[in-house]
Each structure stands twice: as structure tokens, then as C-alpha cells.
DOTITOR-936253 format. One line per field, with one value per residue (C-alpha): x, y, z. Coordinates in steps of 0.001 Angstrom, whole numbers, padded with zeros to 6 digits. Example, Ala and Ser with C-alpha at 12.3 -4.5 7.8 and 13.67 -1.06 7.14 Angstrom:
u: (012300, 013670)
v: (-004500, -001060)
w: (007800, 007140)
END
This chain:
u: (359785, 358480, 359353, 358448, 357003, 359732, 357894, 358382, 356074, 353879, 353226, 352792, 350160, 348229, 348402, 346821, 344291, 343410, 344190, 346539, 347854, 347425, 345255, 342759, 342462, 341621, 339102, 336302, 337975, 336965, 339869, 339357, 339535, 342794, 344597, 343857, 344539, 346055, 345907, 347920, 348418, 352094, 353145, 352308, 354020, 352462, 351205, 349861, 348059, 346636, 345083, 343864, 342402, 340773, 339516, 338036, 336248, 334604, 332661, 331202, 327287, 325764, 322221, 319655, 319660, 316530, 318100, 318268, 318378, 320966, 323467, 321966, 322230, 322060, 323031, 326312, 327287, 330294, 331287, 331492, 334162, 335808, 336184, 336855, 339801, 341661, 345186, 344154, 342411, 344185, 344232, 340962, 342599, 342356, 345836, 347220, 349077, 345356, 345139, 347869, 345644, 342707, 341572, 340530, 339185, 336970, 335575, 334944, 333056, 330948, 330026, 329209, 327030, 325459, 324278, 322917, 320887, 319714, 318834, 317752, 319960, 322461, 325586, 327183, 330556, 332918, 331759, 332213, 333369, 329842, 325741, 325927, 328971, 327393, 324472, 326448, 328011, 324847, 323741, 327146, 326236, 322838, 323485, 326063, 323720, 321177, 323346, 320959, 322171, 318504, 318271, 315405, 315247, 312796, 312842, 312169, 315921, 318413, 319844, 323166, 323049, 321378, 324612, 327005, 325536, 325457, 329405, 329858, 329363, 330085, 332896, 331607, 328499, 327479, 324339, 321612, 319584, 315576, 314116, 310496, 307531, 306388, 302499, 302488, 305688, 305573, 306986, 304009, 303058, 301643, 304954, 307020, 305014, 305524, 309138, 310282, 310432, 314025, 315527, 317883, 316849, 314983, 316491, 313716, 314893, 312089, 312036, 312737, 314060, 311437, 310570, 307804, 307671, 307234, 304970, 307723, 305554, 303690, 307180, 309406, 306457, 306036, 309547, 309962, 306824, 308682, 312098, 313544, 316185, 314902, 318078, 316661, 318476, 317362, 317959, 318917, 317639, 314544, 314782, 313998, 310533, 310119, 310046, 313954, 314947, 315263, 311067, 310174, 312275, 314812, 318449, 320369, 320169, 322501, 322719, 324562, 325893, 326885, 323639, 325207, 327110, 329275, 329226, 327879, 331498, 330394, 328755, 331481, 333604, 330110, 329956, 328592, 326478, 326382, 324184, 322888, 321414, 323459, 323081, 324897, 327861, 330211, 329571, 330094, 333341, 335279, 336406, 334616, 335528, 335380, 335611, 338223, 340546, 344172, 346373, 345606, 342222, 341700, 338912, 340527, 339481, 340048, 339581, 337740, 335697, 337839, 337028, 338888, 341333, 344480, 343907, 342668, 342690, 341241, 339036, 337512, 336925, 333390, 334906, 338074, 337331, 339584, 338982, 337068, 335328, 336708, 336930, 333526, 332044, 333600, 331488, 328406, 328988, 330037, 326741, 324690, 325931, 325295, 321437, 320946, 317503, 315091, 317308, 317388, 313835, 313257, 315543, 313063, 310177, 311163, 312229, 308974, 307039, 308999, 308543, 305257, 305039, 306617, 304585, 301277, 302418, 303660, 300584, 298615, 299517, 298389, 299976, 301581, 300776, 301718, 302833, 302893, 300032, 301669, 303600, 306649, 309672, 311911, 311625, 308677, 308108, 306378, 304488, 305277, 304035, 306851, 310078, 311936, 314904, 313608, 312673, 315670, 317606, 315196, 314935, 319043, 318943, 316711, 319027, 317306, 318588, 315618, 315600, 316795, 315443, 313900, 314036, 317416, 316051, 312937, 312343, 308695, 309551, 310833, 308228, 309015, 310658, 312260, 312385, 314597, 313127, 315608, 315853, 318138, 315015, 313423, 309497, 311477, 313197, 310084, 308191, 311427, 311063, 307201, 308029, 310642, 308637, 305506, 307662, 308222)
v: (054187, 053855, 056326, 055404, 058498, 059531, 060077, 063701, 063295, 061102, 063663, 067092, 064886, 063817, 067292, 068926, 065952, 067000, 063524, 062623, 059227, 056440, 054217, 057498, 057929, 054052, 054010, 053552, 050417, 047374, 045724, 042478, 043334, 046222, 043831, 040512, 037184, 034769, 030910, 029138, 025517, 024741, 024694, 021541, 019809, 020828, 017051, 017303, 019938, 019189, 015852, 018061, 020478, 017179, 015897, 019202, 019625, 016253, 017173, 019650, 019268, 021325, 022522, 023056, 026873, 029489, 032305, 035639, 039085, 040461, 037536, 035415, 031801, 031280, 029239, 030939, 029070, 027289, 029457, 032938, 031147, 029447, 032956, 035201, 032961, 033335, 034805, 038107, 038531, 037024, 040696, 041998, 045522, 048625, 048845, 052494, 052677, 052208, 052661, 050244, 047571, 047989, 044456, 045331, 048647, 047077, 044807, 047278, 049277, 046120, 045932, 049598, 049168, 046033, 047666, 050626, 048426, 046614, 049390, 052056, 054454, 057145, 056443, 053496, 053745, 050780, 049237, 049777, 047221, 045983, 047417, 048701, 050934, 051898, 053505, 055402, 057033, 057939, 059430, 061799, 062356, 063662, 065820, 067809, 068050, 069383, 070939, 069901, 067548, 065282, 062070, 059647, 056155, 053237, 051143, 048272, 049210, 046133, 046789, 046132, 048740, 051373, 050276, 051178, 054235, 055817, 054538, 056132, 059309, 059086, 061594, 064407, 066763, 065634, 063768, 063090, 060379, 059819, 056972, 056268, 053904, 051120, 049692, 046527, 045520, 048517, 052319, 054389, 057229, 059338, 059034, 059905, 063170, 064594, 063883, 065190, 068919, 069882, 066557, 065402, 062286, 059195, 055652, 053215, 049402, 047860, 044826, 045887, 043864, 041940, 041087, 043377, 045661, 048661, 051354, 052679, 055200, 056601, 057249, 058585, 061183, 062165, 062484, 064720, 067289, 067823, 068487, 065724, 063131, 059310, 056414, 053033, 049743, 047328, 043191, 043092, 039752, 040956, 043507, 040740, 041424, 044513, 048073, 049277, 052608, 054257, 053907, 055621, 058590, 057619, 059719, 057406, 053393, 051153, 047047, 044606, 042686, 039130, 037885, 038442, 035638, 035628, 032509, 033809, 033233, 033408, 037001, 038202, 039759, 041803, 043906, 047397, 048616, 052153, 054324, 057585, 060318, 061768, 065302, 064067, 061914, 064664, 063288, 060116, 058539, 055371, 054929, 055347, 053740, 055194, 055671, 057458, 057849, 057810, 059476, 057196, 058208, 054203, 053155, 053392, 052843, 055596, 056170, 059808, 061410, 060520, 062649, 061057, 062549, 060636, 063468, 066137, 067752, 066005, 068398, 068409, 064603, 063501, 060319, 058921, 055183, 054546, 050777, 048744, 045362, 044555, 040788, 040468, 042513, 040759, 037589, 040245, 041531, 038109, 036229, 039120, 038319, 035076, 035167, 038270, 039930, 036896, 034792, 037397, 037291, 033468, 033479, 036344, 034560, 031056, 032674, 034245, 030926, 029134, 031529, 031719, 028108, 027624, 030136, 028265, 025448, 026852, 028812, 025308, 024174, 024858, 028214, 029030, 032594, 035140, 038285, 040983, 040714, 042375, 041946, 040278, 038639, 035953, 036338, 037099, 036467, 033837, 034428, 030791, 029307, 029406, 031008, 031422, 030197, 026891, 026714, 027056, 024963, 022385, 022402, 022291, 018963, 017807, 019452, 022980, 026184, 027427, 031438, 034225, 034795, 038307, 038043, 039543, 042421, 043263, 041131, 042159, 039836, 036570, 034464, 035599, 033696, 035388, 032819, 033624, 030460, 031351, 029671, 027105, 024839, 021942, 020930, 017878, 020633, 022532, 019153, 018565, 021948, 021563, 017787, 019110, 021575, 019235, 017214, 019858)
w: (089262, 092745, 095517, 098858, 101453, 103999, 107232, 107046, 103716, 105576, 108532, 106306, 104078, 107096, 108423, 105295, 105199, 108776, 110761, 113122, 111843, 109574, 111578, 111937, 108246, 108380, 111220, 109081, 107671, 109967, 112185, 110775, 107016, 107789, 110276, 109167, 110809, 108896, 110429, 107027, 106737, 105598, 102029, 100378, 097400, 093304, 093649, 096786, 096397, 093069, 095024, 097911, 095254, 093599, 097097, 097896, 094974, 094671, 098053, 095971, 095557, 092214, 092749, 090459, 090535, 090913, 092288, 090799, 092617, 090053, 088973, 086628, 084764, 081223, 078686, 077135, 073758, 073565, 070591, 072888, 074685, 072070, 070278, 073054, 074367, 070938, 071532, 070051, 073306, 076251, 077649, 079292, 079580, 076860, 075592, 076630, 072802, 071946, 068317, 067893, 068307, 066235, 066907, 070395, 069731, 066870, 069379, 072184, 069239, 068554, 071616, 071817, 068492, 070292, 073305, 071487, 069487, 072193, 074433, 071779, 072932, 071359, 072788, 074813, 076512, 076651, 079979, 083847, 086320, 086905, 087424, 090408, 089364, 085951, 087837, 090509, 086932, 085514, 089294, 089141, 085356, 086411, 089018, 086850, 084007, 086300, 089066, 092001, 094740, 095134, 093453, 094235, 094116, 094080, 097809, 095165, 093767, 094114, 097998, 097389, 094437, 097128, 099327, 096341, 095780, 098821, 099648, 096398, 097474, 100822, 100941, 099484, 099036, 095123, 095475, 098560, 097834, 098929, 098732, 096947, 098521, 096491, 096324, 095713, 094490, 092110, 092351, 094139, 091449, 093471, 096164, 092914, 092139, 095539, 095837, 092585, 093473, 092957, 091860, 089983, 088493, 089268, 089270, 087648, 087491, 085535, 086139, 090126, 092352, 093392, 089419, 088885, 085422, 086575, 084495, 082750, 080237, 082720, 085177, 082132, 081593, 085451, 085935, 082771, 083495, 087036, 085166, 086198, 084288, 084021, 084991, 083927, 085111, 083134, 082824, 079230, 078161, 079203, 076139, 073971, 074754, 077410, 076034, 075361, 077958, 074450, 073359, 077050, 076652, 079564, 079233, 080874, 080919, 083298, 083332, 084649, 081817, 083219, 081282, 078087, 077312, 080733, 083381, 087272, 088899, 092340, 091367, 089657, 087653, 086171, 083126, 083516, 080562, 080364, 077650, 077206, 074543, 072510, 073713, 077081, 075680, 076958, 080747, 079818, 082156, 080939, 077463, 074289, 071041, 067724, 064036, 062416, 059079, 059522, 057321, 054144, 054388, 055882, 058412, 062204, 065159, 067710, 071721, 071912, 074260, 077228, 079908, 082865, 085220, 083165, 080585, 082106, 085365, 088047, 089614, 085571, 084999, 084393, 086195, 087999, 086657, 083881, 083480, 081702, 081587, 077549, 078094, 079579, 076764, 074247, 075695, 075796, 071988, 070604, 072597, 071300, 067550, 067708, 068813, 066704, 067199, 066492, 069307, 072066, 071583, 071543, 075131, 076532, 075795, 077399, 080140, 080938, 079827, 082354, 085097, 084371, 084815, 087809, 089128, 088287, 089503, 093097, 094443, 093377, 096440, 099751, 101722, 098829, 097251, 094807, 097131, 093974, 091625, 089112, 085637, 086041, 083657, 085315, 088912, 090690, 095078, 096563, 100350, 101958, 105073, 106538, 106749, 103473, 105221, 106030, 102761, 100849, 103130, 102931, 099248, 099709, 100785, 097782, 095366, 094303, 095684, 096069, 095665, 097199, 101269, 101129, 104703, 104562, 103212, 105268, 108351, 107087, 104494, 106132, 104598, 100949, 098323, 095432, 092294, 089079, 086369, 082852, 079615, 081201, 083224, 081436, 081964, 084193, 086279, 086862, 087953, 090592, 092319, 092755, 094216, 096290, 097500, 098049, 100216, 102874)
END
């Protein structure tokens, strides 16, 4: 049952939150998105708009894709949808009489098993909405476990993730963040040792945002000695080949998921893979699936661990999510079944052969140059002659979209193009991008 706020409820609540009105509490909210505008055609007939729908969509031009910067396409076998879209699964959501339906809960704990295997971790929870999300958990996790307010972060950490975190916490007085140099594409070491004093954590993404494998052995043991905890955001296909968070010692590991088995949607929904040790499961927010015996003495599948303000008291919860992504990680633990360890592998390793291809083939030709010199996986940066813009918009009109303009990161970085090459590019693609890009 729904009952609505009399005004007199409305005023005291305001009061104790310390504003005068509604559109106060909102200010921060822009006009546009809290008043909208709405300029609506009139309703059309089913048929009519099925043919609009059809002459809308035929306009639509499909490019070759090489950009990355944390969405990415591969190929997802037609059995991961042809499983996950079975009837026993037409709900994405955890059911609340949970251990009623065993079905789901044996699939979440797949995937749990999955990702733990994967990442050579302890403990995996049953998924956040999406990366970004996953790693603002393990943040709050941290600075609990170690009760200090400083966490530090790589500048060559995904931007939009550095914008999630800090609206994360925003509103209160849980975590100040600091922000590391990089040398040449890679997390300075010596920057790291004198920032650690007194922190938290570190956030290591390895491969970073620019594609570079960072030196994650040396930072998991320079982090440590200062008595710090290691987060590692990590691409997961790239685990087919890179060291797992688990070998360097790191106590909490993040991902974004989409990789594994789920289409790029426009960037979304994602699939937030969270792990830790063992010896920190207790801060662990979401849902966690487990094993059990009911009364017969039978294998069950339980919920446990759930430390989230629907169970206990607020002010207690490790976390106030209480969704997860199940559908999505079905796709991730049912893609991940199929491949097994041999074919995560095999996709790992064409995906750096054909980045490393491309790559040759690219700073061949005149102007063209490899801006980080260092180790990379999928995506690495190439310094063009001109603006990265032009480029891609350009390379647009040939077909390719190109790569991602780093220009809108760093204006210092205008001419750089950042260039995701997966599994899914054929020698014939690879010769089409260096024509296209010949041409300009």
C-alpha cells in the first residue's frame, strides 16, 4: 500500500533535512533533466508506426567497430542466448521467496564459481549493476576494513569510473580520493610510494585505460609494505592470458562484465563482477549464493551473507544496493562454460594478435606513431597527425568507427587515437582500416 505525504509531512521532513523546499533539495539536479520539455509528435496507428519504425531503421548505417574504452564487442555464441532466453529465466531479478527457486539460485552460484575461477579469487558476490558500481563497493569495503578515509587512484583509471566514484560519495565524509601520475601510459612507482602514507587502498586497472598492462607484481607489493589494500579492475577476457588479481595478491578485484557473453546495447545494461578474499566476505554488499542441506539432508541452494539494509539496520549495511545483474550473468556464466579454460584463452590470444597487427600496420605509415611504448592487450593509443576527431569522422564516412577521441579526455591529447582490435576482425577488416586510413 502506498501512502502519499500530506504537506504537513512534507514540511517537518524538509525541516529536519535542513532545506526550505523541494526544488532546494533538487538544486543540484539540472533544470533540463528535473523539468523536462517534452515536444511529442501525435499518437500514430500500431501500423503506422511499425512502418515509421521500419523507415527509421533502414537509414541506419553499421560500422565496422574499433572502439573500446570500457564497452566492448565480441562474438557471443548463439547458444548463450538460446539458453538464457528459456522460460526458466524470463526474470532478470533474484526472487525475494529465494530458495523457492533453486533454478535461479543454481545459476547465480555458477556464475559465482565462474568468476572465482577466472579471477583466482575467494569469494564472488552475485553481481552489481555494472564496473563502475562494483568498484565504488570495493572503495566503501576498503575504507571500513581499514578505517582511513584516503583512497588513491591511477589518472590512467577509466574517467567515467573516476566520475562514479566521486558522485558516489558525494554526500558524505567516507572516502577522499587522490589521484596518482602516470609515466608513460603506466602508473608512476615512485608517485605511488609517496602517496600511500595513510591510505586506504589503491585502485589498479591493468589493462588501464589507455591499454597499457600495468606492473601489477611490483604495485601489489608497494601497496602492501605501506599497509595499504590493492582494488584491481580488470578486462576479463584478458585473463585468458594476463596474470589473474588472485596470483598478485590483490584483496579486492572489480570488472565490467558485458564481455562475457553480453551484446554492447548502446553501453548498457553492464554486469558488475565483484570478488574478494575470503577473510573479507563479511563486507561484501549484494547477494551471495550458496550451498546448503534442507531438512532431508538434500543439496540447496541458499542466499547468505546478506548484509544490506533490507535485513538489517541501515546505519549497519555493508551496502544499500540490493539488486543484481542475474540475467546478464547468466550470459557471463553460460559464455564462460561454453569456452571453458582452453577457449577463453584462444579469444585472449587473437585478440592481442590482432591488435598487435593493426598496430604494425598503422605506425607504417607516415605521422602515425605509437604514443605508449608499453605492453598492451586490445587497445593501445595512436599519436596522429591530426586531430583524432577528424579522424574518426573521416574514417565514418568510409565505414570504420575509428576509436575512441582521447581528446575528450585531455585536450593534451587531441591528436590521440584509442583503438580496441577483438577476436571479432578478420585479416580483410584489418587491411580496410589501414586503406581507410591511407586515404585521408
Amino acid at each position: 500500500m502506498f501512502n502519499a505525504n500530506t504537506k504537513t509531512n512534507q514540511e517537518e521532513m524538509l525541516k529536519k533535512i535542513g532545506v526550505s523546499s523541494i526544488k532546494d533539495l533538487l538544486k543540484d539536479i539540472p533544470g533540463d533533466i528535473l523539468y523536462p520539455q517534452y515536444n511529442l509528435p501525435q499518437a500514430l496507428t500500431e501500423a503506422d508506426l511499425l512502418r515509421s519504425v521500419k523507415t527509421t531503421a533502414a537509414k541506419n548505417k553499421p560500422l565496422s567497430n574499433y572502439i573500446g574504452a570500457g564497452i566492448y564487442e565480441h562474438f557471443v555464441p548463439s547458444a548463450v542466448n538460446a539458453i538464457s532466453s528459456r522460460g526458466e529465466f524470463l526474470t532478470a531479478y533474484t526472487p525475494y521467496q529465494a530458495e523457492a527457486s533453486q533454478g535461479t539460485l543454481q545459476a547465480i552460484y555458477e556464475y559465482q564459481s565462474c568468476i572465482c575461477a577466472l579471477f583466482d579469487m575467494d569469494v564472488s558476490n552475485a553481481s552489481h549493476y555494472d564496473g563502475a558500481t562494483a568498484m565504488a563497493e570495493a572503495v566503501s569495503a576498503a575504507a571500513r576494513i581499514k578505517n582511513k578515509k584516503k583512497v588513491l587512484f591511477t589518472s590512467a583509471l577509466n574517467p567515467e569510473y573516476r566520475d562514479v566514484l566521486r558522485t558516489y560519495f558525494a554526500g558524505n565524509d567516507l572516502v577522499k580520493f587522490q589521484e596518482v601520475k602516470i609515466k608513460d601510459g603506466i602508473t608512476d612507482l615512485e608517485d605511488l610510494k609517496a602517496n600511500l602514507a595513510d591510505a586506504a587502498a589503491f585502485i589498479l586497472p591493468t589493462p588501464n585505460f589507455f591499454g597499457c598492462i600495468e606492473d601489477a607484481e611490483a604495485i601489489s607489493k608497494i601497496v602492501k609494505e605501506n599497509g595499504a589494500l590493492l582494488i584491481a579492475h580488470v578486462n576479463p577476457i584478458s585473463l585468458g592470458v594476463l596474470a589473474t588479481p588472485g596470483s598478485y595478491n590483490a584483496d579486492f578485484a572489480v570488472a565490467e562484465g558485458q564481455s562475457l557473453g553480453n551484446a554492447m546495447n548502446f553501453g548498457g545494461p553492464g554486469l558488475g563482477i565483484f570478488t574478494c578474499k575470503k577473510e573479507y566476505v563479511r563486507y561484501v554488499p549484494g547477494r551471495i549464493c550458496g550451498i546448503a542441506k534442507d531438512a532431508d539432508g538434500k543439496r540447496a541452494f541458499v542466499l547468505t551473507l546478506q548484509a544490506r539494509e533490507q535485513h538489517i539496520r541501515r546505519e549497519r549495511a555493508s551496502s544499500n544496493i540490493c539488486s543484481n545483474q542475474a540475467l546478464c550473468a547468466l550470459n557471463a556464466a553460460i559464455y564462460l562454460t561454453l569456452l571453458g579454460p582452453e577457449g577463453i584463452k584462444e579469444v585472449a590470444q587473437v585478440n592481442i594478435e590482432n591488435a598487435h597487427i593493426l598496430k604494425e600496420k598503422i605506425t607504417s605509415l607516415e605521422g602515425y606513431s605509437l604514443k605508449f611504448d608499453k605492453p598492451f592487450f586490445n587497445e593501445f593509443v595512436i599519436k596522429c597527425p591530426v586531430p583524432a576527431a577528424k579522424i574518426i569522422k573521416a574514417m565514418a564516412k568510409k565505414g570504420i568507427s575509428a576509436g575512441y577521441d582521447l581528446g575528450e579526455v585531455s585536450k593534451d591529447m587531441k591528436d590521440c587515437l584509442l583503438i580496441c582490435v577483438t577476436e571479432t576482425k578478420t585479416a580483410a577488416d584489418l587491411d580496410n582500416f589501414l586503406n581507410a586510413l591511407r586515404g585521408i
